[in-house]
C-alpha positions in Angstrom: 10.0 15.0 1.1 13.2 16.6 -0.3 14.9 15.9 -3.1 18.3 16.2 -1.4 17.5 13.1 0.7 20.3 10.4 0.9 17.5 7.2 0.8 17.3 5.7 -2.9 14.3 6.1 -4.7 11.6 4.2 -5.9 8.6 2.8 -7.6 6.4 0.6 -6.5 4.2 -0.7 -9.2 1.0 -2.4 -8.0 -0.4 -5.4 -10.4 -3.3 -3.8 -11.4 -5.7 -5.0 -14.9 -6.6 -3.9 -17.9 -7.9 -4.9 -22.2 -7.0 -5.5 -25.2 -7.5 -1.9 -25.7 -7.5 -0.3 -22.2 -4.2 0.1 -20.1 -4.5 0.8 -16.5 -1.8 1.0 -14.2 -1.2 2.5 -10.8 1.4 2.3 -8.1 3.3 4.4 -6.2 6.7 6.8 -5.4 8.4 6.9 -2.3 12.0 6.8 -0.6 13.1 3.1 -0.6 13.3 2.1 3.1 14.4 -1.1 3.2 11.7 -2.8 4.4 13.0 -6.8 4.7 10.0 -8.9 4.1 11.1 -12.1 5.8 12.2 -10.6 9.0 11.9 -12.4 11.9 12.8 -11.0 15.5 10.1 -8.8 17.3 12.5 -5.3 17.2 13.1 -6.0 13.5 9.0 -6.4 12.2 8.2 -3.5 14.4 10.7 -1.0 12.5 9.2 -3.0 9.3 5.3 -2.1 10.4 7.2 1.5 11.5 8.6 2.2 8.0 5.4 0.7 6.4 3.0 3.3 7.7 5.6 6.2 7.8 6.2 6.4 4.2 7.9 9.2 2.4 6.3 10.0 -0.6 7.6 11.3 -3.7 5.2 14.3 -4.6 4.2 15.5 -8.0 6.6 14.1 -10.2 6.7 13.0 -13.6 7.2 9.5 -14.6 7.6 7.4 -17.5 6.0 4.3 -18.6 7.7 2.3 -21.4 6.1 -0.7 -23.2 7.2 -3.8 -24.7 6.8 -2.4 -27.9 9.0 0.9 -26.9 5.7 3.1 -26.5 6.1 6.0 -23.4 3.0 7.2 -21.5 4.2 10.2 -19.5 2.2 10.7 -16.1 2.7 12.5 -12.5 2.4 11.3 -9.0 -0.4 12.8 -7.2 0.6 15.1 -3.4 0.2 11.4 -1.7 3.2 9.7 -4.3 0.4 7.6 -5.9 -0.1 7.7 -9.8 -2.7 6.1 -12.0 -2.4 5.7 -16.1 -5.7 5.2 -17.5 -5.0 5.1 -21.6 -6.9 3.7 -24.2 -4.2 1.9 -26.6 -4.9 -0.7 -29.2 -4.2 -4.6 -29.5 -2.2 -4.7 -25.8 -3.0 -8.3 -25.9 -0.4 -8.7 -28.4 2.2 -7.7 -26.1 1.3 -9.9 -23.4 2.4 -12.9 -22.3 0.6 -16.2 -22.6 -1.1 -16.2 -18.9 -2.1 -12.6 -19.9 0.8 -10.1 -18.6 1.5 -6.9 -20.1 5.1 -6.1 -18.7 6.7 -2.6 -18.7 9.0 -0.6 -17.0 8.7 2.8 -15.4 11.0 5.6 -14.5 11.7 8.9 -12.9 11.7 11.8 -15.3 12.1 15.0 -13.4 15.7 16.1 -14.0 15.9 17.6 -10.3 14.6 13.7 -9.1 17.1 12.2 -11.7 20.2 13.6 -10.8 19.9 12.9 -6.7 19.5 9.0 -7.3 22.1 6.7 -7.0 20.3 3.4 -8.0 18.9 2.1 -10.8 15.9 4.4 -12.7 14.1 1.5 -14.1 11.5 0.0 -12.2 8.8 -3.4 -13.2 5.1 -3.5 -13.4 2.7 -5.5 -14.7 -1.1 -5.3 -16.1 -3.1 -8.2 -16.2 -4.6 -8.5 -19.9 -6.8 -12.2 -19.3 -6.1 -14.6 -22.2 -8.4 -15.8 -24.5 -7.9 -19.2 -23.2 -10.1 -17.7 -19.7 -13.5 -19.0 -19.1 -14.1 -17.1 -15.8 -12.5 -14.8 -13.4 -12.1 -15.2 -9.7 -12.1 -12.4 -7.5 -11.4 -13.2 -3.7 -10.9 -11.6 -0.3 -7.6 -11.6 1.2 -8.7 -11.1 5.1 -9.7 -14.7 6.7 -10.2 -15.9 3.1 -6.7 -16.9 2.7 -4.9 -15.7 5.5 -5.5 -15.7 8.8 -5.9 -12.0 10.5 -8.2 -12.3 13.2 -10.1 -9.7 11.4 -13.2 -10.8 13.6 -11.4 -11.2 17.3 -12.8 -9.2 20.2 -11.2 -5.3 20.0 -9.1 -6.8 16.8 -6.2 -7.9 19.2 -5.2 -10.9 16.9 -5.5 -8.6 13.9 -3.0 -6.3 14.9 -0.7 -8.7 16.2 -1.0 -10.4 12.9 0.3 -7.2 11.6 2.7 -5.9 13.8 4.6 -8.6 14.6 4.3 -11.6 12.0 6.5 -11.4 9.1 4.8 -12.3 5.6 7.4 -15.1 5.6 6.0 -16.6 8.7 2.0 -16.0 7.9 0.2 -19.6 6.7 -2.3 -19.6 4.0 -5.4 -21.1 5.2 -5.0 -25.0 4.5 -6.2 -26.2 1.4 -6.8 -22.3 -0.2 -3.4 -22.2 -2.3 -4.5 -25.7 -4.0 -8.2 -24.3 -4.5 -6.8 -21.5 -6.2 -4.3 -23.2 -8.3 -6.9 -25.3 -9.8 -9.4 -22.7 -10.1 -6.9 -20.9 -12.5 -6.2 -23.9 -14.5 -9.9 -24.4 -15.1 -11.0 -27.3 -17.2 -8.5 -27.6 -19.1 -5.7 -27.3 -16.9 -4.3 -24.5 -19.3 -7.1 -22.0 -19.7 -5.4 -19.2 -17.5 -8.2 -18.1 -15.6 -7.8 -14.7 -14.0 -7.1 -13.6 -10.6 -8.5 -10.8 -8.8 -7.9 -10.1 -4.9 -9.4 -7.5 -3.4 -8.8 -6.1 0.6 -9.5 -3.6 3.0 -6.2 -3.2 3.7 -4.2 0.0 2.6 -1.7 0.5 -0.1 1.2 0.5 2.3 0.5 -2.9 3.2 0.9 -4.0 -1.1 4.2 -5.5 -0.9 3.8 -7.8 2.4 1.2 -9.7 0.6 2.1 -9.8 -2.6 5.1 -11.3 -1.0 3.3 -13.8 0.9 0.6 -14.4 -2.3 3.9 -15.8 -4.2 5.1 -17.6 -1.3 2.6 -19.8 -0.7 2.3 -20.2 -4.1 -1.2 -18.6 -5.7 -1.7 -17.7 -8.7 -0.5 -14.7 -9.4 -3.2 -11.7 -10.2 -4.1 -7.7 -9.5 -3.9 -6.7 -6.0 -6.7 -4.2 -5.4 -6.2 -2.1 -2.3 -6.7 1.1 -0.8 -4.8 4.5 0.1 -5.2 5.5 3.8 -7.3 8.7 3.2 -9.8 6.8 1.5 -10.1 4.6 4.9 -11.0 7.5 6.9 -13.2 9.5 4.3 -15.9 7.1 4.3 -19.3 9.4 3.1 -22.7 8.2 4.3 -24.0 5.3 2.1 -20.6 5.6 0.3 -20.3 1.7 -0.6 -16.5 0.0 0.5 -13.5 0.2 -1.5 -13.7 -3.4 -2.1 -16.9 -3.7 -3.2 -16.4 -0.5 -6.0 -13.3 -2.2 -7.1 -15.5 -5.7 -7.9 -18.0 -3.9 -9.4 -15.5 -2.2 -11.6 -13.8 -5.3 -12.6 -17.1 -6.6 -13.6 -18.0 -3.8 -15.6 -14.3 -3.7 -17.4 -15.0 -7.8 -18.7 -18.5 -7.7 -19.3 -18.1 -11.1 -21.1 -16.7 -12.9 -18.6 -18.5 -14.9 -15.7 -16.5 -14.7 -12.0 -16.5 -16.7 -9.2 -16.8 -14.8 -6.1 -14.7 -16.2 -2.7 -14.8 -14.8 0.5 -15.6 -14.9 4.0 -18.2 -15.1 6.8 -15.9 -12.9 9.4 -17.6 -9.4 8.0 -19.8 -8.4 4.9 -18.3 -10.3 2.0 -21.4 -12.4 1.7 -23.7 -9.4 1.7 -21.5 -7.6 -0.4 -21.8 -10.8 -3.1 -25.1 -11.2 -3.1 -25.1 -7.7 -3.9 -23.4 -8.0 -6.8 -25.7 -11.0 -8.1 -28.7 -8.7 -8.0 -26.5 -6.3 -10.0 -24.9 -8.4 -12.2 -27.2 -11.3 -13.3 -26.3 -14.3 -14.4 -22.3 -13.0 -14.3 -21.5 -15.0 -11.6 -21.1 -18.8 -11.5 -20.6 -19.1 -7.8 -20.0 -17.8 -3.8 -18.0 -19.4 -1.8 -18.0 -18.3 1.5 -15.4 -19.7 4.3 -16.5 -20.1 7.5 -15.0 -18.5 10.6 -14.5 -19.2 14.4 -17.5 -17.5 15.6 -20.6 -19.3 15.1 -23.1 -16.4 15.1 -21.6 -15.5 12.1 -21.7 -18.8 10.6 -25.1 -18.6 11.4 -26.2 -15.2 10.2 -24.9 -16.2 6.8 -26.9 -19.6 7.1 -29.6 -17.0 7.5 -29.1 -15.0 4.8 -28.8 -17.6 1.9 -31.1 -20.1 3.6 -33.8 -19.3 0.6 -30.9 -18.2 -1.8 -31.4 -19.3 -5.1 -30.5 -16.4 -7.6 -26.4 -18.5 -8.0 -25.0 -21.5 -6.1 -23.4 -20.0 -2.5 -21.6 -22.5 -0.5 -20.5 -21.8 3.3 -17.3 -23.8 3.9 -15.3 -25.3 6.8 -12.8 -26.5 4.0 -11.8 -26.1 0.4 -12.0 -29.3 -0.9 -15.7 -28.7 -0.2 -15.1 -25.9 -3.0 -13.3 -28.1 -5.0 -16.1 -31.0 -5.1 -18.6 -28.4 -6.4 -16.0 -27.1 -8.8 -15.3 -30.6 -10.1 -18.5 -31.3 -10.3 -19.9 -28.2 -12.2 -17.0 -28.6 -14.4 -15.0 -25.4 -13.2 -11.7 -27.5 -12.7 -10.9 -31.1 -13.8 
């Protein structure tokens, strides 16, 4: 990428999580393309999907991070535009807001970057700090969990039409999900906050057209946990997913706090859970796992947990099956 180019510049800052004494943010620079998220004619998401994937990166340069108190943490995109601060700073809770957000800005500082942009050179993030008020933490899948993909159709033909030609604006939350979740964060109370975590297989460049469709269909707002594309096809041998290191890190980061664990029956998630149970004992409250249309893998999950005893695990056809055992273990009110 040149600096000479006539696109404006930007930052896109993912929501990532951190302490009361740990700030981790990460996020990424690039050209703005102007990508319209609630596009709607075929021609149009096609040059969307088009600019998505065909990102122009803005390589090794330095950025700034300024915090609500006026503190800067200098850092530097890596050769793929990506950068990640990873800072140990004291009492960020007191910065945050009262559902737990740490908001700062961020900025170009290269003097070569800074005199070739036109726009503004103040960009938003966020860090997700959980209140005191939390009782638990809920990490969830994205795929199938709360909206439809057709992650497990034959040759992934809905998949990549979901993809390629549905606008974020247009994709429906699985009925009754946005509700679950909503209560779920309330908690008992109704006030207590509870954190949101949602993890995916899906790559960085797809960040924006779900967080766009998370607010939309109104969830709780929470980290978005991701992947970059090389990591997609640099698997090593008995390397476990991307997904699965990033819940394991979040349970090591709040080692507190007990999680409920939602997913889906389409690919591994229950596996993948029941995983974590074994490695995190008596962390996690509950699995629920949605069911999907094919019934052999309904039924190799019925397998699975048919003896399962170590948390409760639910397979669901709806979530207000999720929310009568979350009433009734006193998750929610």
């Amino acid at each position: 990428m040149s600096i000479f180019t006539k696109d404006p510049l930007q930052i896109i800052v993912f929501q990532s999580y951190g302490t009361h004494n740990h700030f981790y943010a990460r996020g990424r620079a690039l050209e703005d393309e102007n990508i319209s998220l609630d596009r709607k004619n075929v021609f149009g998401l096609l040059v969307n999907s088009y600019k998505r994937f065909e990102s122009d990166e803005i390589k090794n340069t330095t950025l700034t991070i300024t915090l609500p108190n006026h503190q800067e943490i200098k850092t530097k995109t890596d050769k793929d535009g990506y950068f990640l601060v990873d800072e140990k700073i004291e009492n960020l809770n007191k910065l945050t807001t009262s559902e737990g957000w740490l908001k700062y800005s961020i900025s170009f500082t290269d003097s070569a970057i800074k005199q070739k942009i036109n726009n503004n050179n103040n960009f938003e993030g966020e860090v997700l700090i959980p209140s005191k008020k939390a009782e638990f933490g809920v990490i969830s899948d994205i795929d199938d969990t709360i909206l439809h993909t057709g992650v497990v159709s034959k040759l992934k033909w809905k998949l990549l039409i979901n993809t390629l030609f549905k606008s974020p604006y247009n994709r429906k939350a699985l009925e009754g999900s946005s509700n679950l979740y909503t209560l779920l964060h309330a908690g008992k109370s109704g006030d207590n906050a509870n954190p949101f975590f949602y993890v995916s297989h899906s790559p960085w460049n797809m960040y924006r057209y779900l967080e766009y469709f998370l607010n939309k269909n109104n969830f709780p707002k929470g980290a978005i946990l991701l992947r970059t594309m090389r990591n997609m096809f640099s698997k090593k041998k008995n390397d476990k997913p991307q997904k699965q290191k990033e819940i394991i890190n979040i349970l090591k980061t709040y080692t507190d706090m007990p999680f409920i664990l939602i997913g889906d029956a389409g690919e591994h998630d229950a596996d993948i859970y029941m995983e974590t149970v074994t490695q995190f004992p008596n962390r996690i409250k509950a699995i629920y796992v949605r069911s999907v249309g094919k019934d052999q893998n309904n039924q190799r999950i019925k397998d699975l947990v048919k003896n399962y005893t170590d948390t409760a695990f639910l397979l669901l056809d709806n979530s207000n099956e999720a929310i009568a055992h979350a009433k009734k273990h006193n998750f929610i009110a």
